[in-house]
N, C-alpha and C positions, 0 to 999 in steps of 0.2 A: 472461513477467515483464519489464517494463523495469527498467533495471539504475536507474532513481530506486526504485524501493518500488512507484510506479503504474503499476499495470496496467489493461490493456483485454481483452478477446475475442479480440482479434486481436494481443497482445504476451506470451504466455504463456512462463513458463519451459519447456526443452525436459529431455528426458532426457537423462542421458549419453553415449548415443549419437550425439545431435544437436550435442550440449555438444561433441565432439569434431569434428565436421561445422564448425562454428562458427570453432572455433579455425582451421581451415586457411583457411576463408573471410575470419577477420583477416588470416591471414600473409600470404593472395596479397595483399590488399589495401594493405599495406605495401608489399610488394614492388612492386606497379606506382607508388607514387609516392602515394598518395592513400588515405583511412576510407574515405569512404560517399561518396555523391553529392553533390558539389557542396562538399564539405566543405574546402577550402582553410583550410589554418589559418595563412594570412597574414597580417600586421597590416593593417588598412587603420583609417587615422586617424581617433578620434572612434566610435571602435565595442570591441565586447568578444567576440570568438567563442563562442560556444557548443555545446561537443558533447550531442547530446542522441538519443535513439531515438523517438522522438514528433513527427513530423514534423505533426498536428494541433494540433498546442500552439505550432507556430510565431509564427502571429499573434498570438497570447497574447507571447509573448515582445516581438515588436517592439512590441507597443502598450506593456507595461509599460515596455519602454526609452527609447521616447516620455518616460516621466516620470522615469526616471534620469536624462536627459540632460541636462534640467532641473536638475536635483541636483549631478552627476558630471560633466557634460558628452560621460559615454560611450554612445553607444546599446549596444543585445542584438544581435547576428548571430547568429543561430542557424543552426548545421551541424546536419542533420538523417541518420542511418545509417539506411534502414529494414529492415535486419535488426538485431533487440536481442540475439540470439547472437553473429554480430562486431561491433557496438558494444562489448559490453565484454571482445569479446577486442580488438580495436583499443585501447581506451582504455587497457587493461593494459597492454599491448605499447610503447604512445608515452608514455606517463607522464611518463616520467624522460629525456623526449628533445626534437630542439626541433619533432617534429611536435605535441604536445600543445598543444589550444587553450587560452584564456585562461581560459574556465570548463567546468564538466563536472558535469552532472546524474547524479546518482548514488543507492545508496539508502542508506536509515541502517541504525543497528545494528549486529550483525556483517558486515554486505555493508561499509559503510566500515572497518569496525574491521581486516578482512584486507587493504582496498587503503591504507592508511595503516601498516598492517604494514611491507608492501613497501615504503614509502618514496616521495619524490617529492611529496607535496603539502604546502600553506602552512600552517601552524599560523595557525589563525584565533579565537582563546582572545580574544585582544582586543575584537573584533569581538562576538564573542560575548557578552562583557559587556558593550560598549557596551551592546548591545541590552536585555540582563538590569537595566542601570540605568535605562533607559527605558520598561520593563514590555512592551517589545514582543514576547517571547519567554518560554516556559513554562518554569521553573527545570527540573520534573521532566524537561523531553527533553533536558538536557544532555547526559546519559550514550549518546544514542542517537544524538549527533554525534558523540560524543570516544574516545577512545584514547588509554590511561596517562596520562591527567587534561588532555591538551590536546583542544581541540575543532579538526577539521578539517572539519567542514562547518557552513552556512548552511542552517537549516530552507527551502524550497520549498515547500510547500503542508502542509494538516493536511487528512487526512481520517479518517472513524468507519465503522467496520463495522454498516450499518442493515438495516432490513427494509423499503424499498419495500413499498408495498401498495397496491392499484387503488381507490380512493376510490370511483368507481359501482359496483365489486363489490359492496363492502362496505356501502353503502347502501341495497342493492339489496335485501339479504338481513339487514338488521339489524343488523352489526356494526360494532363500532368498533374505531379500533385498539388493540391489548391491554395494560393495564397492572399486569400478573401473569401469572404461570405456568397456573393455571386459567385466564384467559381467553383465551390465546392457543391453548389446546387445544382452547377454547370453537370459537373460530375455524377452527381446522384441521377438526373433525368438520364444520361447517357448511358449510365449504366442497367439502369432500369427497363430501357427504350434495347437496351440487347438480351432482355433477361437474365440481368443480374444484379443479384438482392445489394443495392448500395451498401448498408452499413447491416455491423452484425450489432444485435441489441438481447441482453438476456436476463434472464433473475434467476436462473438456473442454481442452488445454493444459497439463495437470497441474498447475498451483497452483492451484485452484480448489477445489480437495480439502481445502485447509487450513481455509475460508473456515468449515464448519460445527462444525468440531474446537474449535479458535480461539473461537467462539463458544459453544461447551454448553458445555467444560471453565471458561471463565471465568464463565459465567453459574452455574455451582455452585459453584465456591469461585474466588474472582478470586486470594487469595492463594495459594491452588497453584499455579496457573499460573505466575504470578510465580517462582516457587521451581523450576518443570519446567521453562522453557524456561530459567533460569540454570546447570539441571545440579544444583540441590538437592533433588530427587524424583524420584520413578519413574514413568515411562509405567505402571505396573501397580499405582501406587496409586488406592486406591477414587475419589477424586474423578473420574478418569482414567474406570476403569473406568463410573462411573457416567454420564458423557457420554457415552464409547461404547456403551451398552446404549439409553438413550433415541435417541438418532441412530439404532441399528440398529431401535429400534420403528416409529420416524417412515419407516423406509423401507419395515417391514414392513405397516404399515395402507396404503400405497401414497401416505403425505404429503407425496413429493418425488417431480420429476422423475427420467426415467431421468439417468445418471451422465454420457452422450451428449448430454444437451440441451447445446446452445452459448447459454454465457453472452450472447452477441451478440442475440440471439431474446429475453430477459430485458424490453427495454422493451415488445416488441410482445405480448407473451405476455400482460404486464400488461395494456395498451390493448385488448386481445383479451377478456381474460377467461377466457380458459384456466387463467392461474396467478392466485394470489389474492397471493401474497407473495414478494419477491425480495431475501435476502443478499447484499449488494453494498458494497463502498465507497459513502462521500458522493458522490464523485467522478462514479457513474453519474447524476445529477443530470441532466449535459450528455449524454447518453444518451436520456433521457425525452425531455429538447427536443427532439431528432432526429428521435425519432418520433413527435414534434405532440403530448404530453402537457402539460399546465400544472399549474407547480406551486401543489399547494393545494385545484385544482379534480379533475385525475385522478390526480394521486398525491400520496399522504402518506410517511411514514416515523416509525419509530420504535425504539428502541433492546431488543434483544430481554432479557424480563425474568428476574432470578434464578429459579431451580429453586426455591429457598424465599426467603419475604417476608423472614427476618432476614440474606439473607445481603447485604454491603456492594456498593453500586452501581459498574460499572463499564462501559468503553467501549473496546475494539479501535483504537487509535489508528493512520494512516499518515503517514509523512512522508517523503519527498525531501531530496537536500538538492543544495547546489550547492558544489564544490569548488575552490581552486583550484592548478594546477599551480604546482609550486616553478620550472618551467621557462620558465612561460606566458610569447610573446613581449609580450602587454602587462600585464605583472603587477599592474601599480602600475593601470590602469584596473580591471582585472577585482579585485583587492580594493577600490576604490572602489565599485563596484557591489555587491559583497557587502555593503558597508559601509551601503550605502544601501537595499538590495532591500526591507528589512521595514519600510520608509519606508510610513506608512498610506497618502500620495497613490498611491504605487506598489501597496500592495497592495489597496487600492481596484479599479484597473482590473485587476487580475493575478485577483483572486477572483471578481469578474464575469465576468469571462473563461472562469474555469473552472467558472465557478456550485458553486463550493463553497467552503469553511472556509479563513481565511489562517490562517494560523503566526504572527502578530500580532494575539493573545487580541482586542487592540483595535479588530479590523476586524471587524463582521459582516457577515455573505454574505448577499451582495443576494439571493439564491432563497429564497424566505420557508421552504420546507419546512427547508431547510438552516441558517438561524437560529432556526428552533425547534428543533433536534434542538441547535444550539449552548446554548440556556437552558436546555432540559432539565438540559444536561451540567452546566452552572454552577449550577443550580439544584438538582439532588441530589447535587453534589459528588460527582460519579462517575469513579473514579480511572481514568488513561488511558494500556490495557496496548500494549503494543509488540508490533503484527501479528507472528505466527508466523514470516510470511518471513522477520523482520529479527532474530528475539529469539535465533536458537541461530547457533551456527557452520555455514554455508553446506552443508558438505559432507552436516551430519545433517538440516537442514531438506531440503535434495532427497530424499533416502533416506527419509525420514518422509513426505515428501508422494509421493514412487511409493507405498508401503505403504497412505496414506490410500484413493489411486486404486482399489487393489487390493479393499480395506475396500468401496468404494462400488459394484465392478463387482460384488459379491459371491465373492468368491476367497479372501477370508480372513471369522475370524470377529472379533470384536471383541475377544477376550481373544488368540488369536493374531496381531493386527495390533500391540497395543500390548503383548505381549514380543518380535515382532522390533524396535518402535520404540524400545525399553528396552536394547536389545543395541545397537543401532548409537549408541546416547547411550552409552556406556557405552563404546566405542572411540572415539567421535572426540570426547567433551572429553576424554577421556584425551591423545589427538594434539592439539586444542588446545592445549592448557595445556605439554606439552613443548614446541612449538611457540615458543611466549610465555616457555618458560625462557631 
């Protein structure tokens, strides 16, 4: 999991036992003088540091800084840690110190809501409504920047929980992509009835585990959700229950990959023909292109449909955000830059970049699959839920996603996964919340 919300195959959250691994990997790193490679967090004039875990996204940055500089007069330096375990034990550790750089990619939700606890970064409320009077920013993700009603971060990119699908598969064999619950099952039998795996499903990394939860539980009732990841419902109520029985059939007709397949294998699988459909961030976009896919011609996407036709449309929403330190040695550039980033010429090249969705409603994403999945969204006013990772307090979404893992490797059953998931919600907002007293 990179500590922005976006993940890759190869950035996944660890256990706690790794978790632990991690931490010592920050402190030695402290300790010799330096984060990650290369990472000097010195001023150097006319530029704006950036701590980040994504050392592929680098270019992406300096090009978009390119058009800040324009603006602000500051370029993007992006520091790159390529371990995301001590990334955010490093970034923890120097926060409130004068190694913290001038910006820092982070995720939203309760992953910000605990390091804004701590203290150390710039109330950005202002900013924020710049933005909000200018229509470049969606009112509803306020709350998934802010803490105790100030906003500490700068959305980063927006992306949708979709279902990739192989366009020559599905051509192949007559189908289109589904727009209901029968025909998306239409779909799964047909593809299966040719020998191929419907949907790809994995815990490879262990947040991956979340990707299909996250996705039945909302596509049956979107306001439960809502309500269970706030701590106002039960893991073990029927909606609940109800996604987990369908997920456990979908495993049991053989309709997903084993729990072992690597996310990473997801573009070529599609390109292959092996797998017919893949649960993925928008984000895997830049994925497809890697493995010589076009978008339009070999892959489509579409947003997976309600359990029943009356229930109200919605979409798994991600975002990043970008922080800045109360300490950063060039503070006043690095809020300049915030101040600017969701500038459309900036997020022009920044969304190209990553061929998917800006955080600036205003921008469409040059990759046509990925502006169609944007009209959809606007077009059936489909309300836009806050990925699993971000939506509960850190401590119960890892605890919940090992249990998923568990769920997927077949180890537990579906009514016993979701009362140990019920039990551990049930201790740690309690410890939140005193916490917050």
């Amino acid at each position: 999991m990179s500590a922005s919300g976006r993940t890759s195959s190869a950035t996944a959250p660890l256990a706690r036992r790794r978790l632990l691994v991690g931490a010592a990997a920050g402190a030695a790193a402290l300790t010799t003088g330096g984060c990650a490679r290369g990472a000097s967090t010195s001023a150097q004039p006319g530029t704006t540091s950036i701590s980040n875990d994504n050392a592929t996204w680098d270019d992406g940055y300096r090009a978009a800084g390119r058009e800040l500089e324009k603006i602000t007069g500051f370029a993007l330096r992006p520091l790159s840690n390529p371990s995301v375990t001590s990334y955010q034990q490093v970034v923890q550790m120097t926060l409130q110190t004068s190694k913290a750089s001038d910006l820092v990619k982070w995720a939203s939700g309760y992953q910000l809501k605990r390091l804004a606890r701590a203290g150390g970064l710039t109330d950005l409320t202002h900013v924020w409504e710049g933005y909000a009077a200018k229509g470049w920013v969606r009112g509803t993700s306020r709350e998934a920047v802010s803490y105790r009603g100030k906003a500490f971060g700068i959305p980063l990119y927006e992306s949708y929980y979709v279902l990739f699908y192989s366009k020559p598969v599905f051509r192949k064999l007559g189908l289109s992509a589904p727009g209901s619950w029968e025909q998306l099952l239409h779909c799964a039998k047909v593809l299966k009835r040719n020998g191929i795996t419907p949907f790809l499903a994995s815990q490879v990394g262990g947040w991956p585990a979340i990707e299909w939860f996250q996705e039945l539980v909302s596509k049956v009732d979107p306001g439960f959700y809502g309500r269970l990841v706030a701590g106002e419902a039960s893991y073990t109520d029927e909606p609940a229950r109800q996604a987990m029985d369908i997920w456990h059939d979908f495993m049991r007709r053989g309709w997903m990959t084993p729990p072992d397949f690597d996310q990473a294998r997801g573009p070529g699988a599609l390109k292959e023909g092996t797998v017919g459909m893949f649960l993925h961030g928008t984000w895997q976009a830049s994925g497809m292109s890697a493995a010589g896919m076009k978008p339009g011609t070999d892959y489509g996407a579409f947003i997976l449909p309600t359990v029943r036709p009356s229930t109200p449309k919605s979409v798994i929403a991600e975002s990043g955000v970008f922080v800045v330190p109360g300490r950063a040695s060039s503070h006043e550039a690095a809020t300049a830059n915030v101040g600017a980033w969701l500038t459309p010429s900036v997020q022009r090249v920044w969304s190209d970049f990553l061929q998917d969705s800006s955080a600036n409603p205003t921008v469409r994403a040059g990759n046509p699959v990925v502006a169609e999945l944007q009209r959809d969204i606007a077009r059936n006013r489909r309300t836009a839920l806050v990925r699993y990772w971000e939506a509960s307090p850190p401590s119960l979404i890892q605890g919940n996603t090992n249990d998923l893992g568990g769920f997927m490797a077949g180890q537990t059953s579906p009514a016993t996964t979701l009362r140990r998931m019920q039990e551990r919600a049930h201790g740690e907002w309690a410890a939140w919340k005193r916490d917050e007293a």
